[in-house]
Backbone as numpy.savetxt, mean C-alpha at the origin, in Angstrom:
# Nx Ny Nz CAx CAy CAz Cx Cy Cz
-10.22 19.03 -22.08 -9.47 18.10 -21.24 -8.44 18.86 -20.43
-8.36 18.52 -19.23 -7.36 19.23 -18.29 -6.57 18.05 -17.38
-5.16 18.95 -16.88 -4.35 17.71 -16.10 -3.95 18.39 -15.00
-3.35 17.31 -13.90 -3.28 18.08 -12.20 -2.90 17.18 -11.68
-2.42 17.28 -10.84 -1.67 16.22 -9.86 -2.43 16.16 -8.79
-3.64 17.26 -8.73 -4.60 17.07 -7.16 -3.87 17.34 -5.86
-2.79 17.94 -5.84 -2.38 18.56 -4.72 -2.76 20.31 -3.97
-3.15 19.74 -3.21 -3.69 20.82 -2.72 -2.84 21.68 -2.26
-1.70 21.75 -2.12 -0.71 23.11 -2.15 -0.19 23.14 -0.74
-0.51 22.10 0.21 0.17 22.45 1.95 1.49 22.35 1.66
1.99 23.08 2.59 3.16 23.03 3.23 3.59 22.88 4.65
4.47 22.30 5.07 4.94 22.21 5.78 5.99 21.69 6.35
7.08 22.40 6.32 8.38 21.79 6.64 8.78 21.89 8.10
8.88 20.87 8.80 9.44 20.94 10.11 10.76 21.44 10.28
11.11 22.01 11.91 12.26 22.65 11.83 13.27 21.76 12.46
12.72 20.22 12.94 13.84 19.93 13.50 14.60 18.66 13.02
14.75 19.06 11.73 15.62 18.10 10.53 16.58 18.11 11.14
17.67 18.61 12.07 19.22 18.78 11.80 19.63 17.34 12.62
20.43 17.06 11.80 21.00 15.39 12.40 20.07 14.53 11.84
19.02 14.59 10.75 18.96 13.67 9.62 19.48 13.73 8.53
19.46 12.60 7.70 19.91 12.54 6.57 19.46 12.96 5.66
20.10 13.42 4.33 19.40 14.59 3.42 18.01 13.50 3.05
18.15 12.67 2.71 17.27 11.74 1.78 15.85 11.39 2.81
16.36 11.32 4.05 15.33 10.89 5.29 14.39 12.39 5.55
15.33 13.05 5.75 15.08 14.54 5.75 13.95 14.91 4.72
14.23 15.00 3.41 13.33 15.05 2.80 11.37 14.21 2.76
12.06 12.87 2.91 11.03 12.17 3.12 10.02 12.18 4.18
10.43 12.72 5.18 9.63 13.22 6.46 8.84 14.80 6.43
10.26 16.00 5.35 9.04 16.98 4.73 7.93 16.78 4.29
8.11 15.72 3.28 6.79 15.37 2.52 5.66 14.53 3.13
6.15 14.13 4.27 4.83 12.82 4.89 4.27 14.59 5.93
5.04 15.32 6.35 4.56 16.34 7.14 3.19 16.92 6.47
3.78 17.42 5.16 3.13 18.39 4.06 1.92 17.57 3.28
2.01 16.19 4.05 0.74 15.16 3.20 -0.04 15.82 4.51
0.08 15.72 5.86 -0.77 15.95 6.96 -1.72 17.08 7.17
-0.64 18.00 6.25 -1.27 19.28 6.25 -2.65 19.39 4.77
-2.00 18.72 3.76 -2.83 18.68 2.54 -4.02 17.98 2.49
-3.79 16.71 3.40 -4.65 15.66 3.16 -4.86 15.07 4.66
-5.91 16.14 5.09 -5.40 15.61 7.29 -6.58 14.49 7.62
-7.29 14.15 6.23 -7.98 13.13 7.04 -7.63 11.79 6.47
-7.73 10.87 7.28 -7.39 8.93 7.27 -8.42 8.36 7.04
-8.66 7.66 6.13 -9.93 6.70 5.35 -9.30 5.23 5.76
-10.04 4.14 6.13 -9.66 3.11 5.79 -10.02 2.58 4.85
-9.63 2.03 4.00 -10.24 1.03 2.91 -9.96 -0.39 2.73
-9.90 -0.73 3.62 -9.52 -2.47 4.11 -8.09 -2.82 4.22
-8.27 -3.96 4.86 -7.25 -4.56 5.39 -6.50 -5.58 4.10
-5.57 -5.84 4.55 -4.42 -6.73 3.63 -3.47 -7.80 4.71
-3.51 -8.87 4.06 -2.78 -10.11 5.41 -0.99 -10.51 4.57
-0.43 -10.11 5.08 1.05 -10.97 4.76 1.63 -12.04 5.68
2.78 -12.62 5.52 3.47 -13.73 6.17 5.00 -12.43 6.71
5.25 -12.92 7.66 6.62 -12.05 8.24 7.69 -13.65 8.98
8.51 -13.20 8.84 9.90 -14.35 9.57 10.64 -13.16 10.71
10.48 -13.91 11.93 11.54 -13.02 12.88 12.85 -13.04 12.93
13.54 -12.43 12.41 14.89 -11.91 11.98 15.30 -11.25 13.23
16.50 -10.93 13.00 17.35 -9.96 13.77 17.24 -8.26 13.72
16.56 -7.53 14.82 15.86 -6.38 14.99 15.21 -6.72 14.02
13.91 -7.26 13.91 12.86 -7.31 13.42 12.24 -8.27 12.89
10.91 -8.00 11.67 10.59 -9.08 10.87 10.77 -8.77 9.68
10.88 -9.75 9.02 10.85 -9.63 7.70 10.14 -10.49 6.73
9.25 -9.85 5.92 7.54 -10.10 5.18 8.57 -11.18 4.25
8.34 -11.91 3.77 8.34 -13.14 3.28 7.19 -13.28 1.83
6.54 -12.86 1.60 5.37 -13.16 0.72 4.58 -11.63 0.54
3.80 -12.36 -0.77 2.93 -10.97 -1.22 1.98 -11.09 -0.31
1.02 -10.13 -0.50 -0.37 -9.60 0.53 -1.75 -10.31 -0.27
-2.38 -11.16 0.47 -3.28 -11.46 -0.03 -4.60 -10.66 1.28
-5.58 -10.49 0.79 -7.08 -9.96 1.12 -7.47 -10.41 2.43
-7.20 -12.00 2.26 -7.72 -12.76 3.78 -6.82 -13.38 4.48
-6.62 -13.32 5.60 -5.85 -14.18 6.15 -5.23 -15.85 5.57
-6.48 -16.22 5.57 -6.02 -17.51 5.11 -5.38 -17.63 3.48
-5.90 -16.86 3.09 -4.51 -16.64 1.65 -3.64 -16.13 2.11
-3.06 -15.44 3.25 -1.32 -15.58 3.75 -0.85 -16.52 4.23
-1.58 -17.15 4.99 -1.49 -18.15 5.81 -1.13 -19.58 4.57
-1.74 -19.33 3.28 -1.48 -20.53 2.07 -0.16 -20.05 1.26
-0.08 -18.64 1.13 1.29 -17.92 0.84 2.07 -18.43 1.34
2.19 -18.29 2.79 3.28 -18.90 3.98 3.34 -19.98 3.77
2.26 -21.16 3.71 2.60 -22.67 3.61 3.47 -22.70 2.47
3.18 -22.18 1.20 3.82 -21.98 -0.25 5.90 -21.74 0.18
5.52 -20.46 0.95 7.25 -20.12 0.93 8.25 -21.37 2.09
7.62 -21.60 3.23 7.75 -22.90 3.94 8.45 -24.28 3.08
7.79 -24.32 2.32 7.65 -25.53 1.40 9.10 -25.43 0.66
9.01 -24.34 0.04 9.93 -23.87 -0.73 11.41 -23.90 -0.08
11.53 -23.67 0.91 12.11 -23.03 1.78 13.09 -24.88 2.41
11.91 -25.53 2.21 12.24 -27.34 2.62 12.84 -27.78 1.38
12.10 -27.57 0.60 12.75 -28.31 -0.91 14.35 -28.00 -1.47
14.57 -26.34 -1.30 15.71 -26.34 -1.47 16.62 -26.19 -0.54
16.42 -26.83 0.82 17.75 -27.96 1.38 17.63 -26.93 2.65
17.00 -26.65 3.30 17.33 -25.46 4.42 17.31 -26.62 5.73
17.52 -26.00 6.61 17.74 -26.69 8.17 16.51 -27.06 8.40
16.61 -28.24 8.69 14.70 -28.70 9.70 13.97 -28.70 8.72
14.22 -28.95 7.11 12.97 -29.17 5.90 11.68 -29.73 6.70
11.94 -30.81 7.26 11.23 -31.50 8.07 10.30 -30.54 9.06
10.63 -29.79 9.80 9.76 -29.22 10.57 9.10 -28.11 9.43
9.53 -27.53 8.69 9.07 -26.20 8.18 7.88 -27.34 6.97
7.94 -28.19 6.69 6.95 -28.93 5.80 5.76 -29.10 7.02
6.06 -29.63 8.29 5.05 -29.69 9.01 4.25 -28.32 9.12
5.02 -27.56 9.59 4.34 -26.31 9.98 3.72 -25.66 8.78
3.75 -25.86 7.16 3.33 -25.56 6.27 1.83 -26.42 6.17
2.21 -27.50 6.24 1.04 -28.01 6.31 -0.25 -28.07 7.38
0.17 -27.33 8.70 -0.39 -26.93 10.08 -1.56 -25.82 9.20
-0.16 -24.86 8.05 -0.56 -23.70 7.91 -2.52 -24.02 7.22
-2.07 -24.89 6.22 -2.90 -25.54 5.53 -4.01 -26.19 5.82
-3.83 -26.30 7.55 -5.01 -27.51 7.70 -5.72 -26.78 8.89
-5.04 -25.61 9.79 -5.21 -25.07 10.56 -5.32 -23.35 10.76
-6.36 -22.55 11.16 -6.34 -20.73 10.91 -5.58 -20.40 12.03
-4.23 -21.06 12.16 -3.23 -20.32 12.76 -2.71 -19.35 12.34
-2.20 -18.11 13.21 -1.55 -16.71 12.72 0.02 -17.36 12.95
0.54 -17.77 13.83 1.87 -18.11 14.15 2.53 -19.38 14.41
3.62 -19.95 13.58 4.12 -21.06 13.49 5.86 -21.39 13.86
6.26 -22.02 14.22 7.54 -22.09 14.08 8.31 -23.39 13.89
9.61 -23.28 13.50 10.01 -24.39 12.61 11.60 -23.97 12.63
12.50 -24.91 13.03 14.10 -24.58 12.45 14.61 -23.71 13.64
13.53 -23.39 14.81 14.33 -21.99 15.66 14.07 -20.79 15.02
13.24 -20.67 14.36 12.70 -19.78 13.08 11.19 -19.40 13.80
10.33 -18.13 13.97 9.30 -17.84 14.24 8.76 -16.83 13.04
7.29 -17.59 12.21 6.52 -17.04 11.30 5.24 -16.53 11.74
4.87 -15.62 11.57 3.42 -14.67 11.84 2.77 -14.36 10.74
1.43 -14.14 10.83 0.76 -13.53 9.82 0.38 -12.16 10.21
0.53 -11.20 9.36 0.57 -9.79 9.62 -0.69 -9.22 9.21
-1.32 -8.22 9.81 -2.22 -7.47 9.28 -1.68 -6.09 8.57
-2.13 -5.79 8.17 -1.67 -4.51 7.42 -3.03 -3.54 7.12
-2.85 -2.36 7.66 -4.19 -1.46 7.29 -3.78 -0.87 6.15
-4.79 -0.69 5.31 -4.67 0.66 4.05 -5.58 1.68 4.65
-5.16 2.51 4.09 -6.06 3.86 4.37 -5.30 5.00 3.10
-6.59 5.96 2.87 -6.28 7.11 1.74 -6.22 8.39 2.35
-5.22 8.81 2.45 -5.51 10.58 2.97 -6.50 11.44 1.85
-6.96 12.26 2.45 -8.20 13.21 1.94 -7.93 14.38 2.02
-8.10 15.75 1.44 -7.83 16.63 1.35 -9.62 17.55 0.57
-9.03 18.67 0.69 -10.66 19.04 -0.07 -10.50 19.31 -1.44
-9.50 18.51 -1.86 -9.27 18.21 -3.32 -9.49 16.60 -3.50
-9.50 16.22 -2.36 -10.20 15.04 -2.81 -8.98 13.89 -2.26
-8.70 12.75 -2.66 -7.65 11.74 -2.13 -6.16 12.32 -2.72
-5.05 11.75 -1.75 -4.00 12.32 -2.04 -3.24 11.60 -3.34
-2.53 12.17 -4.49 -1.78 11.47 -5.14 -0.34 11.21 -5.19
0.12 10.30 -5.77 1.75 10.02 -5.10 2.20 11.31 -4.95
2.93 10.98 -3.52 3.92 11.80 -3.62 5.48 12.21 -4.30
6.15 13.51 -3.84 7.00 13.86 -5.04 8.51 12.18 -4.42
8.07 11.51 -2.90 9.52 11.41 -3.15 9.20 9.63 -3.16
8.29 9.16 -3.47 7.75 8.34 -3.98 8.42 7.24 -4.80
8.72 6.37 -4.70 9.54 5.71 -6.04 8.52 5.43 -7.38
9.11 5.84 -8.28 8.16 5.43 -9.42 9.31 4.87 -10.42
8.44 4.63 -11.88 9.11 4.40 -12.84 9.03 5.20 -14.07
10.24 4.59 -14.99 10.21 5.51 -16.50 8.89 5.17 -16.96
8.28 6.13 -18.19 7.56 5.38 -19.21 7.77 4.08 -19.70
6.48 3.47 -19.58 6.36 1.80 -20.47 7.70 2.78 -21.71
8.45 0.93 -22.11 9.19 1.58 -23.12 10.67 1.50 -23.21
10.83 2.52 -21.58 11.76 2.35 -21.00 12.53 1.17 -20.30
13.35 1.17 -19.24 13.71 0.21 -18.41 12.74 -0.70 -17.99
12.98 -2.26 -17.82 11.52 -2.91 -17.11 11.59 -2.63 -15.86
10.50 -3.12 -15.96 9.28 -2.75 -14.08 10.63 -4.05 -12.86
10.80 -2.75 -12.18 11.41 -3.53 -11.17 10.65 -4.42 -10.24
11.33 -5.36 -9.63 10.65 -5.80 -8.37 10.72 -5.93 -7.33
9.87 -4.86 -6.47 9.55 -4.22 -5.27 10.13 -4.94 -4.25
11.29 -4.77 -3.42 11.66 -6.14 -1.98 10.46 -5.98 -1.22
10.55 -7.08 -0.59 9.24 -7.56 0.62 9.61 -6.62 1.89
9.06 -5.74 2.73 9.17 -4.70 3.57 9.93 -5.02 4.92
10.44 -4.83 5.86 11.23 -4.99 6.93 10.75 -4.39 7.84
10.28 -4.97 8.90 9.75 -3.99 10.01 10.62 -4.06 11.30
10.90 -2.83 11.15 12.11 -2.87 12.62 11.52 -3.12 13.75
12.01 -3.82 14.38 12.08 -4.30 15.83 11.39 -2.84 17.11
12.15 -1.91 16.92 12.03 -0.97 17.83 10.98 0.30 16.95
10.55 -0.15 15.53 9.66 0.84 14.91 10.24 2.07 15.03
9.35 3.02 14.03 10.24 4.48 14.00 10.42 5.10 15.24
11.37 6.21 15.26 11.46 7.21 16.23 10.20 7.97 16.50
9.86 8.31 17.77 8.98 9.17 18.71 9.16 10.29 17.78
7.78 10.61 17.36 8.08 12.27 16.74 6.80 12.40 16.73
6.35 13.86 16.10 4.98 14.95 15.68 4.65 14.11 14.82
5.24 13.41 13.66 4.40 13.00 12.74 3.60 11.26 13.40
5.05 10.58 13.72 4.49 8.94 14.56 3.20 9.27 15.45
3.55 10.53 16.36 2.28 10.44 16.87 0.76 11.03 16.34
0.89 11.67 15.41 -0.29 12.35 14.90 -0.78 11.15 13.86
0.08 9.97 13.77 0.00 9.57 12.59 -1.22 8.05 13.50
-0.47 7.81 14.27 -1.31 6.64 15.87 -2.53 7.29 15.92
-2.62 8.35 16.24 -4.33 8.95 16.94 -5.10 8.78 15.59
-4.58 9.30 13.85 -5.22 8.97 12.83 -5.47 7.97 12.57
-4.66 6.57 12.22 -4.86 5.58 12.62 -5.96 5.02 13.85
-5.86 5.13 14.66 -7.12 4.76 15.93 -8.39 5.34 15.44
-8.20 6.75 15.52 -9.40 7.44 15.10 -10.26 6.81 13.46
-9.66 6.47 12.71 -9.95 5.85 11.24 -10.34 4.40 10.98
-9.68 3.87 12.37 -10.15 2.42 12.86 -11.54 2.41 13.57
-11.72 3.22 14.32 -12.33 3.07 14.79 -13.75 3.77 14.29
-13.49 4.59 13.56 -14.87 5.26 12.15 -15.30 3.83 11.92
-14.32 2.72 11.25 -14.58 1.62 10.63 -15.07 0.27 11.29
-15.31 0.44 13.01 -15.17 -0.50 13.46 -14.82 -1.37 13.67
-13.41 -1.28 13.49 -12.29 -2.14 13.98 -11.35 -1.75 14.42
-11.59 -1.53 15.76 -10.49 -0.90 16.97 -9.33 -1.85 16.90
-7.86 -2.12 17.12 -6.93 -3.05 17.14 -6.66 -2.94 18.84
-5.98 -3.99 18.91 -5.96 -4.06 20.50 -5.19 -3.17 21.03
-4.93 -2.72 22.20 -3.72 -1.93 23.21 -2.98 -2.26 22.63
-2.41 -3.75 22.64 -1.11 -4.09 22.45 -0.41 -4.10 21.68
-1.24 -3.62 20.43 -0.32 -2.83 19.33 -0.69 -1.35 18.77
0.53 -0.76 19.47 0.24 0.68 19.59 1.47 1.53 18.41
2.04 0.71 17.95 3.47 1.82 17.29 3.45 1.03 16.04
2.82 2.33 15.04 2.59 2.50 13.51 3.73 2.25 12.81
3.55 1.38 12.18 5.12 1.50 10.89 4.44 1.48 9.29
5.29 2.31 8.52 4.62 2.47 7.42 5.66 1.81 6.96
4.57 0.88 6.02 5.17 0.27 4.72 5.00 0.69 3.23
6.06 0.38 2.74 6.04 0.79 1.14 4.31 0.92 0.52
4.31 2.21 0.04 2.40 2.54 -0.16 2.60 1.93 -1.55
1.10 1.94 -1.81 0.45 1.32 -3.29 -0.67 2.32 -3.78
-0.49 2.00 -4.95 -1.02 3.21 -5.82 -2.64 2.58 -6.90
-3.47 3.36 -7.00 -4.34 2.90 -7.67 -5.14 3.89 -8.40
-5.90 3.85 -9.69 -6.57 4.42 -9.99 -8.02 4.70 -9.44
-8.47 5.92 -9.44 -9.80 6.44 -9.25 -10.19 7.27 -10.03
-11.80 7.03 -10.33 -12.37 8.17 -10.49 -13.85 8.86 -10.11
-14.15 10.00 -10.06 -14.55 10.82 -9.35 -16.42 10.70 -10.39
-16.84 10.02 -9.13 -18.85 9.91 -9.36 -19.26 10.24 -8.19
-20.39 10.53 -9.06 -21.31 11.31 -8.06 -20.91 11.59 -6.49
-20.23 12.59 -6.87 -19.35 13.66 -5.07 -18.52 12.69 -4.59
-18.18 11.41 -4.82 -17.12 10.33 -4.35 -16.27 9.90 -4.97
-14.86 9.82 -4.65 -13.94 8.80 -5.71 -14.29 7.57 -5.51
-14.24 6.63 -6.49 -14.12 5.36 -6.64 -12.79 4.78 -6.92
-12.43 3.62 -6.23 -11.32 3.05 -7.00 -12.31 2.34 -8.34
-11.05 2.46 -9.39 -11.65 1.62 -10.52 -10.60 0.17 -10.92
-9.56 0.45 -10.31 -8.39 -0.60 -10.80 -7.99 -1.17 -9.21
-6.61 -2.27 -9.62 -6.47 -3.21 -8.65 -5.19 -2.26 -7.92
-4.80 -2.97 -7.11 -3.15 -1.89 -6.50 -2.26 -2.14 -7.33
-0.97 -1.06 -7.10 -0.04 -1.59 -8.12 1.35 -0.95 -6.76
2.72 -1.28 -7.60 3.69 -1.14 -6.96 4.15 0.24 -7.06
3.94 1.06 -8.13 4.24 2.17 -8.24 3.42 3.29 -9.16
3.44 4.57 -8.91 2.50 5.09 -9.68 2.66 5.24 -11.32
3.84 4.49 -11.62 3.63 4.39 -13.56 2.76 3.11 -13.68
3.14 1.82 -13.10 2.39 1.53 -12.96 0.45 1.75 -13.28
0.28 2.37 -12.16 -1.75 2.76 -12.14 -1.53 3.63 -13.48
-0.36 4.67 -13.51 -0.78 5.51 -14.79 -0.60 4.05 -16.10
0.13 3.20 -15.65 -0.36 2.33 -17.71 -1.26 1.91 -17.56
-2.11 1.28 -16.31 -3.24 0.49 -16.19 -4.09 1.44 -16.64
-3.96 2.66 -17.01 -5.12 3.86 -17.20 -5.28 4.10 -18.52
-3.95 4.14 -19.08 -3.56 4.15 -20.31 -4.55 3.00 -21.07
-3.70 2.11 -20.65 -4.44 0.63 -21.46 -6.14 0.72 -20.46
-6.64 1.13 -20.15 -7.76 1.71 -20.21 -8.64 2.80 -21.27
-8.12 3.24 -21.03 -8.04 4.62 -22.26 -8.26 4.26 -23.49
-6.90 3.36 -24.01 -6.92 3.15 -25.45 -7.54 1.55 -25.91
-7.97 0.67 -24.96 -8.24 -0.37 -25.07 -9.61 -0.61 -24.63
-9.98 -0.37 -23.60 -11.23 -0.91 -22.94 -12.31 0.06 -23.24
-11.71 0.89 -22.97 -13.21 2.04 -23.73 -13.72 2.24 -24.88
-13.05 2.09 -25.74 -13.51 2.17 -27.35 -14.08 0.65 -27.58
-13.66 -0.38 -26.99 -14.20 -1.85 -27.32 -15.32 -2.29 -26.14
-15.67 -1.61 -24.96 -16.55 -2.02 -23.67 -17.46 -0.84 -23.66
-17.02 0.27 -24.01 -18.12 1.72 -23.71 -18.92 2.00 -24.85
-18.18 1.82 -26.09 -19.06 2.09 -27.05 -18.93 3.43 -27.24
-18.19 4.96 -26.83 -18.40 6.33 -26.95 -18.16 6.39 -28.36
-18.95 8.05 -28.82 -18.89 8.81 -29.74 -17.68 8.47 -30.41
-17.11 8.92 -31.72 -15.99 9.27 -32.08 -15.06 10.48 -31.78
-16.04 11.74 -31.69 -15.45 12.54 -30.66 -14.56 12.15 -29.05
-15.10 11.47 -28.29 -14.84 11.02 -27.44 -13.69 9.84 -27.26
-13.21 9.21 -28.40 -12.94 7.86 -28.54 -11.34 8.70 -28.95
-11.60 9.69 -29.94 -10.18 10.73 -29.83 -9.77 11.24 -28.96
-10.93 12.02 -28.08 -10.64 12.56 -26.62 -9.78 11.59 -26.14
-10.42 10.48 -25.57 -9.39 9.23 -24.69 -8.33 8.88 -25.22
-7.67 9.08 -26.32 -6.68 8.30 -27.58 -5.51 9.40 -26.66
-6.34 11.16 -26.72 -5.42 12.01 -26.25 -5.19 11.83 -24.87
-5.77 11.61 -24.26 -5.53 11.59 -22.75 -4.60 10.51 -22.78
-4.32 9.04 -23.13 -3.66 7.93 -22.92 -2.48 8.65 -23.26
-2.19 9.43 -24.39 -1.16 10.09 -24.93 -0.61 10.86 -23.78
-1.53 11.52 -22.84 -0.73 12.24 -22.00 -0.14 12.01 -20.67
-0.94 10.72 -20.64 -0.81 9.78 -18.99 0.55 8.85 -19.46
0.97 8.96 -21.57 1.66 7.60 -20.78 3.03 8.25 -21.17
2.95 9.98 -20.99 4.37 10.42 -21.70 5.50 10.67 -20.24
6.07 11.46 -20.03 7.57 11.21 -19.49 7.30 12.68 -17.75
5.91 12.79 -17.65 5.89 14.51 -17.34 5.26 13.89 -16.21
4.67 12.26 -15.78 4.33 11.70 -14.18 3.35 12.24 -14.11
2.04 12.71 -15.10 0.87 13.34 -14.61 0.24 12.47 -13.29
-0.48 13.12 -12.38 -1.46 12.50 -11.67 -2.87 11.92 -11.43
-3.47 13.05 -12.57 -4.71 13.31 -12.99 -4.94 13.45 -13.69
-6.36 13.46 -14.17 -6.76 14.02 -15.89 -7.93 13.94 -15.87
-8.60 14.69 -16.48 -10.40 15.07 -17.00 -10.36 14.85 -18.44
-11.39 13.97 -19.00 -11.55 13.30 -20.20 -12.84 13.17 -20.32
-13.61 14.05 -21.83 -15.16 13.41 -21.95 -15.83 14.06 -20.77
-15.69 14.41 -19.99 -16.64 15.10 -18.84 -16.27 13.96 -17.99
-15.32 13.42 -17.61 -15.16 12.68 -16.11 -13.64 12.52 -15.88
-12.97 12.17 -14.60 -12.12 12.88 -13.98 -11.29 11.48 -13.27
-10.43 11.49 -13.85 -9.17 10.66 -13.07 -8.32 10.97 -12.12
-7.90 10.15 -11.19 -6.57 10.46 -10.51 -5.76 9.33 -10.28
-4.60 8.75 -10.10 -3.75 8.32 -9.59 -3.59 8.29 -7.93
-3.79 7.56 -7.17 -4.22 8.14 -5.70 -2.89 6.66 -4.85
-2.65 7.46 -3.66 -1.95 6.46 -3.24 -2.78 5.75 -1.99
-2.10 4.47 -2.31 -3.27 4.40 -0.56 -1.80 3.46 0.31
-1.75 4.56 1.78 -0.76 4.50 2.88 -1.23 2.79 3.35
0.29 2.22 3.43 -0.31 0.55 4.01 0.64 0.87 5.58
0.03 0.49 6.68 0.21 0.21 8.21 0.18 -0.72 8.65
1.19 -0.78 9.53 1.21 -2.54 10.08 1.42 -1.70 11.71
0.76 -2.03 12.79 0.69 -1.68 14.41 1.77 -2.87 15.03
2.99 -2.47 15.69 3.50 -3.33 16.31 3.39 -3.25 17.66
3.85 -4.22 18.35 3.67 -4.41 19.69 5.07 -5.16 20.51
5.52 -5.23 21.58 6.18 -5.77 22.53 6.63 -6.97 21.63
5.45 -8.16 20.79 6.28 -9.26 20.76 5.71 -9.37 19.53
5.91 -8.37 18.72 5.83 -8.11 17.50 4.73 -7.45 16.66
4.52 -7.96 15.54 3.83 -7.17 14.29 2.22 -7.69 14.65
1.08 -6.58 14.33 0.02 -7.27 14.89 -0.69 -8.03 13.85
-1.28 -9.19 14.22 -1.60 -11.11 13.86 -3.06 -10.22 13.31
-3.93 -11.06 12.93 -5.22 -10.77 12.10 -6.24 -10.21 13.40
-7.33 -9.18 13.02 -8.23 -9.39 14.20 -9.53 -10.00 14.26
-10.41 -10.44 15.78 -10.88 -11.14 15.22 -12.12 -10.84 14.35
-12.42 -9.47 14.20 -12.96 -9.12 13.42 -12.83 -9.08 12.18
-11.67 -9.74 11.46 -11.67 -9.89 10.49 -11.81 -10.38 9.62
-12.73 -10.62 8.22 -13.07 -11.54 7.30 -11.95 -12.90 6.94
-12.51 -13.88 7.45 -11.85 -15.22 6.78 -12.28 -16.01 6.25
-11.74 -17.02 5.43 -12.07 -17.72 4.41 -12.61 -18.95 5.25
-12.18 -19.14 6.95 -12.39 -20.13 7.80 -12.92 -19.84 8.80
């Protein structure tokens, strides 16, 4: 049994940090040094949220459901909510919840208040080690055990999106280029990438391909317990392995669920990782971009 974090060793630190902040600073080393490690963009589907237009910007309102119209029932959900406990115009925001409900509208408004439904791309960077795993500046958590699992705020997308740089733009042409592998070009009109808080998932490595095997999670302790309680639960009661093997996995859970943030691990002759997958939302002139119409709906 062996362990690895699957980093392929790039570097690259840009030189023109001065006049950022140490913490920003850092975080832009490491999205650099992902480009270099892991320079190619996978898509692996899309994700739909609800956003509220705020002041310089929007702000996501609800979790991410798969299809549009499960944001679009999210949104009716927070709407509702939003009437019941006493807000301005209950009255209009119940209508427009129920619009949400009866109608595959992306955009509603209610109170002087404007709601959208957001698309959001995932995609996995690649490297010739294979998909990238969290990175070092990443938020994670203690070992199960420890402190409980926090909960993640809903993302903020600025109005004017990040600053013009080497990475925004290398990061647009990957994006386009990865969309368009997938056949789903997004329109002109949303041209400026904003990254949102990434999600982490387990994979593992068949025949020359990773697979995801688990659902997303918020952080990479997270995918590492879902692996764990894989390990020590589902395999000895669903796989049926050797007893040799059934110790093998007992040890590996032991090592995924201790305090050292592994990324990876080889167990029994097959091969885990922890992998992150980058979420993108394309904004435009009059905001965050709405579903396309290429995209799977429930309507």
């Amino acid at each position: 049994m062996t362990t690895g974090d699957g980093d392929a060793g790039g570097r690259l630190f840009p030189e023109d940090l001065d006049g950022v902040d140490p913490v920003a600073a850092v975080v832009l080393a490491d999205a650099r040094r992902a480009l270099s490690a892991y320079p190619e963009l996978v898509v692996v589907g899309a994700l739909f949220t609800a956003a509220e237009q705020v002041r310089d910007g929007w702000q996501v309102v609800c979790q991410c459901d798969p299809l549009p119209q499960g944001a679009r029932e999210l949104l009716a959900v927070h709407l509702e909510e939003r009437a019941a406990a006493g807000a301005p115009d209950s009255a209009g925001l119940r209508a427009a919840a129920r619009r949400l409900q009866d109608e595959p509208v992306d955009e509603v408004a209610a109170g002087g208040r404007r709601f959208r439904i957001v698309r959001i791309e995932q995609l996995v960077r690649t490297g010739p080690d294979g998909p990238e795993p969290p990175r070092p500046t990443d938020l994670d958590e203690p070992p199960a055990g420890g402190r409980g699992t926090q909960v993640r705020p809903y993302d903020f997308l600025a109005e004017d999106g990040p600053g013009a740089d080497f990475a925004m733009t290398e990061l647009l042409c990957q994006v386009l280029d990865a969309a368009a592998a997938a056949g789903g070009e997004p329109s002109g009109a949303y041209l400026t990438p904003v990254a949102l808080a990434p999600a982490f998932t387990v994979a593992e490595r068949t025949e020359r391909r990773w697979r995801p095997v688990g659902r997303l999670h918020d952080a990479p302790r997270q995918a590492r317990d879902a692996l764990v309680t894989y390990f020590r639960h589902v395999v000895p009661a669903v796989e049926s392995p050797g007893a040799t093997d059934v110790a093998q996995f007992a040890e590996a859970a032991e090592l995924m669920a201790d305090d050292t943030r592994r990324n990876g691990i080889a167990v029994a002759g097959r091969r885990f990782r922890i992998v992150r997958v980058e979420r993108i939302t394309l904004l435009g002139p009059d905001g965050p971009e709405p579903p396309r119409p290429t995209d799977f709906d429930a309507r």
